[in-house]
ZADO-1210 file (C-alpha; in nm, 4 decimals, padded with zeros to 6 digits):
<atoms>
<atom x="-02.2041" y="00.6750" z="01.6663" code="UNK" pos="1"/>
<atom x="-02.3726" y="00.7576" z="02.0112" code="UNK" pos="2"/>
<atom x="-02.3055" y="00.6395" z="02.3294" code="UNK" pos="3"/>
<atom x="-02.5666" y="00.3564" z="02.4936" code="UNK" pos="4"/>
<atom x="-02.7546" y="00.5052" z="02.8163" code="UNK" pos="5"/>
<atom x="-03.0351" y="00.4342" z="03.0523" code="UNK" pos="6"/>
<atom x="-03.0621" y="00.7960" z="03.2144" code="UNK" pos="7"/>
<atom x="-03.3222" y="01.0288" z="03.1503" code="UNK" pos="8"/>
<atom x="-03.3301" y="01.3488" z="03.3050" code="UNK" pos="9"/>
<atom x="-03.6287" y="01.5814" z="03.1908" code="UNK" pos="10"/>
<atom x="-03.4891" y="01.9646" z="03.1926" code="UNK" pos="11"/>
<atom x="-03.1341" y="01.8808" z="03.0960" code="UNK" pos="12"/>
<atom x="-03.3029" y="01.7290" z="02.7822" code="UNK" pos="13"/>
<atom x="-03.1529" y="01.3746" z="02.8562" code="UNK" pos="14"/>
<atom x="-03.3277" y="01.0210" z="02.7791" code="UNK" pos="15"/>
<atom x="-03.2413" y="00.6950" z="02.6597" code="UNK" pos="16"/>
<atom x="-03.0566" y="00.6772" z="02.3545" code="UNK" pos="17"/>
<atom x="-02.8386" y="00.3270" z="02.1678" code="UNK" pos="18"/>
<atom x="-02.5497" y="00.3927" z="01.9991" code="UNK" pos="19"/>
<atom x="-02.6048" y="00.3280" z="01.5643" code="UNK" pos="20"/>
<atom x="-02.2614" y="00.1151" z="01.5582" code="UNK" pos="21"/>
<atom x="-02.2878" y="-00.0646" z="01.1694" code="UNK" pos="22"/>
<atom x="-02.3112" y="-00.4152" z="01.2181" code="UNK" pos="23"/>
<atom x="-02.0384" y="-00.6889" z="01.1485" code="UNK" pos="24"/>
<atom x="-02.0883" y="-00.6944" z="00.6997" code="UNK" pos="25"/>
<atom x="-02.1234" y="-00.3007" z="00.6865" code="UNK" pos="26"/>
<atom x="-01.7285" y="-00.2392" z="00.8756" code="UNK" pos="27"/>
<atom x="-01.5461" y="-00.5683" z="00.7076" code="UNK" pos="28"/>
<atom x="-01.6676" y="-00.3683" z="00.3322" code="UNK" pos="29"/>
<atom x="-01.5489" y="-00.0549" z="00.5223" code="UNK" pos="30"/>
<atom x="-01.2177" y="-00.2045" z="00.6366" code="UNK" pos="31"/>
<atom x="-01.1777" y="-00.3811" z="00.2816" code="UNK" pos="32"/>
<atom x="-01.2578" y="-00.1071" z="00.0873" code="UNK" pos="33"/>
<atom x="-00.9778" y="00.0932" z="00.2752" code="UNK" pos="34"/>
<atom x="-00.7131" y="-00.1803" z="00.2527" code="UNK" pos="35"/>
<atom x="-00.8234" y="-00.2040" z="-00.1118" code="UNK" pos="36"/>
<atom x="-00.7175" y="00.1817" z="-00.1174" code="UNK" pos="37"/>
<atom x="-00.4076" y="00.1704" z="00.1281" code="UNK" pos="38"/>
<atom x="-00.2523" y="-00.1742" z="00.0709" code="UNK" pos="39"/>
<atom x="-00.1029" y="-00.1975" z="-00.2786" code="UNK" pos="40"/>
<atom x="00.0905" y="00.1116" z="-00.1974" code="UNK" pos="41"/>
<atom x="00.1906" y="-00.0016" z="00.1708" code="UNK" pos="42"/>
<atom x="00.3595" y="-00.3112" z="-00.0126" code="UNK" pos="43"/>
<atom x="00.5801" y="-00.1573" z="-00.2222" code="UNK" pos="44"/>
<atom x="00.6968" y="00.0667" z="-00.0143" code="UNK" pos="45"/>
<atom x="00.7812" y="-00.1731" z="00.2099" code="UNK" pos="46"/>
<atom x="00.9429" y="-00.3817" z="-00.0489" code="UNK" pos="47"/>
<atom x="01.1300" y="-00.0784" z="-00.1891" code="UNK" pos="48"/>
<atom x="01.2573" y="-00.0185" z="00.1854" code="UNK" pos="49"/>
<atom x="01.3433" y="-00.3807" z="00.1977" code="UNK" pos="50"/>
<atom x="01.5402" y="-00.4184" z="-00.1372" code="UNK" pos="51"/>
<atom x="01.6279" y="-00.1321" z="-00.3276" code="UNK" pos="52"/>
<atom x="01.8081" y="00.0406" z="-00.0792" code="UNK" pos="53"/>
<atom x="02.1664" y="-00.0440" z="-00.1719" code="UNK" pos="54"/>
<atom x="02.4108" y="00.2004" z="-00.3317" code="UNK" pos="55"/>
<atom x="02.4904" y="-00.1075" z="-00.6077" code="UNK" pos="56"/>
<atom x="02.3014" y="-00.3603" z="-00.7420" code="UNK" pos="57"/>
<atom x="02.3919" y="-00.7486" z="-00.8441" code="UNK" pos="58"/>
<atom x="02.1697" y="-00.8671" z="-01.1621" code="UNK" pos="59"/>
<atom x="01.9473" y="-01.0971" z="-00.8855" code="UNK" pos="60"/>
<atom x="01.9379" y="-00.7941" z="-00.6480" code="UNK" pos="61"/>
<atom x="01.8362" y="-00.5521" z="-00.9136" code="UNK" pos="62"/>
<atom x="01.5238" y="-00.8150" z="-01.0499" code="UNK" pos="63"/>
<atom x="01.4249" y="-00.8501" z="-00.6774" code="UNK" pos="64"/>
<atom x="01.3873" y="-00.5120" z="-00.6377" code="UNK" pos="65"/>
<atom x="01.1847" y="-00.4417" z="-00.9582" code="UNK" pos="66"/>
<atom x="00.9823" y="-00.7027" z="-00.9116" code="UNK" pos="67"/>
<atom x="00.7511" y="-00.5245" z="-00.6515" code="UNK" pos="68"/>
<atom x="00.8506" y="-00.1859" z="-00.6351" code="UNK" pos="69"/>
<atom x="01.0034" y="00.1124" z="-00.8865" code="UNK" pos="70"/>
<atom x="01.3879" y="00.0490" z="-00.8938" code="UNK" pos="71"/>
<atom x="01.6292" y="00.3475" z="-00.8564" code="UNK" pos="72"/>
<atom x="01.8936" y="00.4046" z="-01.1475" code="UNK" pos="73"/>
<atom x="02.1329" y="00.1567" z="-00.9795" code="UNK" pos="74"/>
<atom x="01.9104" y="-00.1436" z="-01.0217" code="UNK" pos="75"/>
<atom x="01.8008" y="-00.0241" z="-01.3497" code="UNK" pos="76"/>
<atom x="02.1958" y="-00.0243" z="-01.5026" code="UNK" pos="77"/>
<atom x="02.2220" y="-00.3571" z="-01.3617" code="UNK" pos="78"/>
<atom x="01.9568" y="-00.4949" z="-01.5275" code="UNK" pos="79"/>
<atom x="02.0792" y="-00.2902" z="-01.8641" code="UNK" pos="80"/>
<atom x="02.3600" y="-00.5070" z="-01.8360" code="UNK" pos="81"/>
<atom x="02.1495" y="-00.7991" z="-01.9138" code="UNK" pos="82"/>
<atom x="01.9584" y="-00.6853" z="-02.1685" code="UNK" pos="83"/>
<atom x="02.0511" y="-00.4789" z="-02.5133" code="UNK" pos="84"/>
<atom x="01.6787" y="-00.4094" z="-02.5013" code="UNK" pos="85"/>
<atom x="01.5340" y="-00.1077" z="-02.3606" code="UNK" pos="86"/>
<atom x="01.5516" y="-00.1719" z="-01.9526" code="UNK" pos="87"/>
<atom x="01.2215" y="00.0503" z="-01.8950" code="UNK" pos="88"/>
<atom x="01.0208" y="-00.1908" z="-02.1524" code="UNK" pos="89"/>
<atom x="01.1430" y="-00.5177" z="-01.9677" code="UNK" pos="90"/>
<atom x="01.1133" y="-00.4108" z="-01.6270" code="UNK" pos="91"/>
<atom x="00.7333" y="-00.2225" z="-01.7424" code="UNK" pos="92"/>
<atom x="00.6864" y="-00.6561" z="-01.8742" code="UNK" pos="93"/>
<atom x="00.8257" y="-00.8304" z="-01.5965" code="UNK" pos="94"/>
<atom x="00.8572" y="-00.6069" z="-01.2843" code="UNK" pos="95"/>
<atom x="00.6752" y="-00.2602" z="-01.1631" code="UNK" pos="96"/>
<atom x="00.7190" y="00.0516" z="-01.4437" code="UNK" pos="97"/>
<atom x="00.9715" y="00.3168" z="-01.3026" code="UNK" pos="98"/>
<atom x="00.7620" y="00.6551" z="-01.2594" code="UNK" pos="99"/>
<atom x="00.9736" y="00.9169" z="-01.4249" code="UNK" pos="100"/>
<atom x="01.2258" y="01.1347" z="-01.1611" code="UNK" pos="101"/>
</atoms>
């Protein structure tokens, strides 16, 4: 960083200096490597906020939700219902694992 300037001024210590900005390749890897970081976890949280905020879930409403983010125990007894297999291993197949409470 630095800040571009002509001035010079002996006894304050002052003279010429560029700024060292990184040029166009070296801040896209910057900005990707930071999405890379921040994205997957921006997503479902906005897909959680988006669809598994209801106090009951239908069977559609329930896969929705576990398709992209970790479904609360509502959405998970829905999609019990379905299945006489164990919810956890279809939703860790199909959908996003639930993290333990």
């Amino acid at each position: 960083m630095g800040y571009d300037h002509d001035a010079s001024l002996g006894p304050a210590g002052v003279v010429p200096s560029r700024a060292q900005l990184p040029g166009f390749d070296a801040w896209f890897a910057t900005l990707l490597t930071r999405l890379d970081a921040e994205l997957p976890a921006q997503l479902a949280e906005h897909w959680r906020a988006s669809f598994c905020q209801a106090s009951s879930f239908t069977a559609e409403a329930a896969a929705r939700c576990a398709y992209g983010a970790t479904p609360p125990p509502a959405a998970c007894n829905a999609l019990a219902e379905l299945s006489t297999r164990d919810v956890d291993r279809v939703i860790a197949r199909f959908a996003v694992a639930p993290t333990p409470l």
